[in-house]
N, C-alpha and C positions, 0 to 999 in steps of 0.2 A: 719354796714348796707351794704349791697350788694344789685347792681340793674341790674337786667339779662339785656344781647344785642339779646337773644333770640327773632327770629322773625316766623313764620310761614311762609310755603313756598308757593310760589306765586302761582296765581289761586286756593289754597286752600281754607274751609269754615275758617271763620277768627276762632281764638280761645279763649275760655274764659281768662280773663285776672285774676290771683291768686296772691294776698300778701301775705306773711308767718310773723305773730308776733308771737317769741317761744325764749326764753332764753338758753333755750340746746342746744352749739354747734352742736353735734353729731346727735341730733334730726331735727334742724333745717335744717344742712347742707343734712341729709339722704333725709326730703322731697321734698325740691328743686332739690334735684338727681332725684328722683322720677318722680315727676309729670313735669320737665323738657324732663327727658329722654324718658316718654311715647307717646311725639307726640301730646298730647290731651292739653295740655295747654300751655300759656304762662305766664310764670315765671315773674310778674314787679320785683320784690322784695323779699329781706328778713330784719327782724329787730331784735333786741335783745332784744330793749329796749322801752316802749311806748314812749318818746320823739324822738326817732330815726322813730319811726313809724308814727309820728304825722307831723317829717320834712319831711318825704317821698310824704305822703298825704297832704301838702298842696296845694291847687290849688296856681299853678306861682313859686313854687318853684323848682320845674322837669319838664321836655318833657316828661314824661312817662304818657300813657291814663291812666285811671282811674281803678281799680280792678273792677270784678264782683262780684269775693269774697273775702272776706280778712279769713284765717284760724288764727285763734292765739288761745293760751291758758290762762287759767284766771289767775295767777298767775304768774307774771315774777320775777326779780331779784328787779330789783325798783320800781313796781308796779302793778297795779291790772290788768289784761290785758282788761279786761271788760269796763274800762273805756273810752277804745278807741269807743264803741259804742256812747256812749253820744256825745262826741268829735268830731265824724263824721256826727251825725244825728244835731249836734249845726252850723257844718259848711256847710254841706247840705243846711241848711234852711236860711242863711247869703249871699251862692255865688251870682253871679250875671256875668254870665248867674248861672240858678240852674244846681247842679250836679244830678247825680242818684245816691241813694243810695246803696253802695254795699251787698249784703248779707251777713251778719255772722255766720260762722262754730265754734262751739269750741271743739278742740280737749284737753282733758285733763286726769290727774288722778282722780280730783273729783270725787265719786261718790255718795258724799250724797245730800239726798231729799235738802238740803236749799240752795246748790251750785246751781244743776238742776231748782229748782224755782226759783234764781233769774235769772240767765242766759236768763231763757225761757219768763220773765217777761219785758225784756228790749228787746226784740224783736228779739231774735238771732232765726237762721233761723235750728241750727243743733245742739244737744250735741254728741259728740265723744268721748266715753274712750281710752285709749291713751294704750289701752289692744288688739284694732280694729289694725288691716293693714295695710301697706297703701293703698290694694285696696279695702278694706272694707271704709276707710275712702274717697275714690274717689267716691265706693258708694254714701255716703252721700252728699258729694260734688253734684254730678250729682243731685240729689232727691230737694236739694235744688234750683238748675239751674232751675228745671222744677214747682218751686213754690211751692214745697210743706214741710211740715217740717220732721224732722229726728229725732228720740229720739235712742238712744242706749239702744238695750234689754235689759242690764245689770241693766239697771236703770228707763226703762219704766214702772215697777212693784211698783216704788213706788211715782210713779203717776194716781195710778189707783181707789184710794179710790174719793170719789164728793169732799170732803172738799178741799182736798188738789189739785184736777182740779181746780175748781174754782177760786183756789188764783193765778193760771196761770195766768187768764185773762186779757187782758189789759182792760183799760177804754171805749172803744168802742167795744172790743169783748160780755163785759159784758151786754154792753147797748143793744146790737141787741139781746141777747140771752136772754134778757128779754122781747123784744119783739116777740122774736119766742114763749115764752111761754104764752106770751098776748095771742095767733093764729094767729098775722098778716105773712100776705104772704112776701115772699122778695121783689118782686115790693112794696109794701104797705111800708114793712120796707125803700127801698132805698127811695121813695117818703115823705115819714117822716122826714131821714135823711137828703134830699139833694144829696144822693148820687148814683151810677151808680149800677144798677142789680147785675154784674156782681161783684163791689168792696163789695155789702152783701156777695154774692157766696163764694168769697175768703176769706174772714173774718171768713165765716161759719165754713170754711174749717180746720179753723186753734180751730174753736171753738172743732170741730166734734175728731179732733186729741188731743187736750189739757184733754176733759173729756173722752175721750174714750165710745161713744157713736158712733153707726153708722147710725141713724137714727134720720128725727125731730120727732120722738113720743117720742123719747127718750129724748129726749132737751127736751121737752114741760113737762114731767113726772119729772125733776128733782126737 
């Protein structure tokens, strides 16, 4: 495990903060070159190993702030790399003060439909084929920064049939999207919920992207 002393230079806008979990030397060591040397980031970290990744990330065990993003890939040498989501969303909701949750990128080889589905299921914010750039893959970085999600062309096509959107969805993407098909309005939906305008909006949003729809008439006709 490597933990960058890279800092951003003073009077600067501050910079995102990036963890790298990736088992390939060569891989690993290229994108910390990368997104180090480009000025646009700040490097916490790198790991090899999800337990190397897990000691990095615990609160009280580093000075280092917290990532915005963590990039890993699903598959390491000792383990799933996926699991580190769970992991972090279990520690999230434990801290005291609470953390914010980082966003997750995954850059990988996968590219079949039941990799992509679970990935996308667990709430990961990007898939990346490891076929992408590195500044294709900063693309997706950035996309995500701005709250939105990312699929890889490569693999966007076989998520385009309803059946297999659908199984996207999380448990509350579902639930509002049955609501949208009830007719209720999003004020109507967050008042039902409990919850803020704006957090149906973004929900929507991730609905609107997972079935490939760009329209509520389209949601409501499914």
């Amino acid at each position: 495990m490597h933990r960058s002393t890279r800092r951003g230079r003073s009077g600067m806008k501050t910079l995102p903060n990036l963890f790298i979990l990736e088992d390939h030397p060569i891989m690993r060591n290229g994108l910390e070159a990368y997104f180090s040397a480009s000025g646009r980031w700040r490097v916490l970290g790198t790991s090899s190993t999800l337990n190397e990744a897990k000691a990095f990330l615990t609160p009280g065990k580093t000075t280092a702030p917290q990532p915005d993003i963590i990039l890993l890939d699903i598959q390491l040498e000792d383990a799933w790399g996926l699991d580190l989501v769970p992991w972090m969303k279990e520690r999230n909701r434990t801290a005291n003060p609470p953390i914010e949750l980082p966003r997750f990128v995954v850059y990988t080889n996968f590219t079949d439909y039941s990799h992509v589905n679970t990935t996308i299921s667990m709430g990961v914010y990007a898939y990346v084929c490891k076929s992408r750039n590195e500044a294709e893959l900063e693309e997706a970085i950035n996309t995500v920064l701005r709250g939105e999600m990312y699929i890889d062309k490569s693999v966007e096509p076989k998520l385009n049939t309803i059946a297999a959107a659908l199984s996207l969805l999380t448990k509350r993407e579902a639930q509002i999207l049955t609501l949208v098909k009830d007719g209720l309005s999003n004020k109507q939906i967050a008042a039902g919920l409990g919850i803020k305008v704006r957090t149906v909006e973004n929900i929507l949003s991730f609905v609107y992207m997972k079935t490939g729809v760009s329209s509520r008439l389209e949601l409501q006709k499914m």
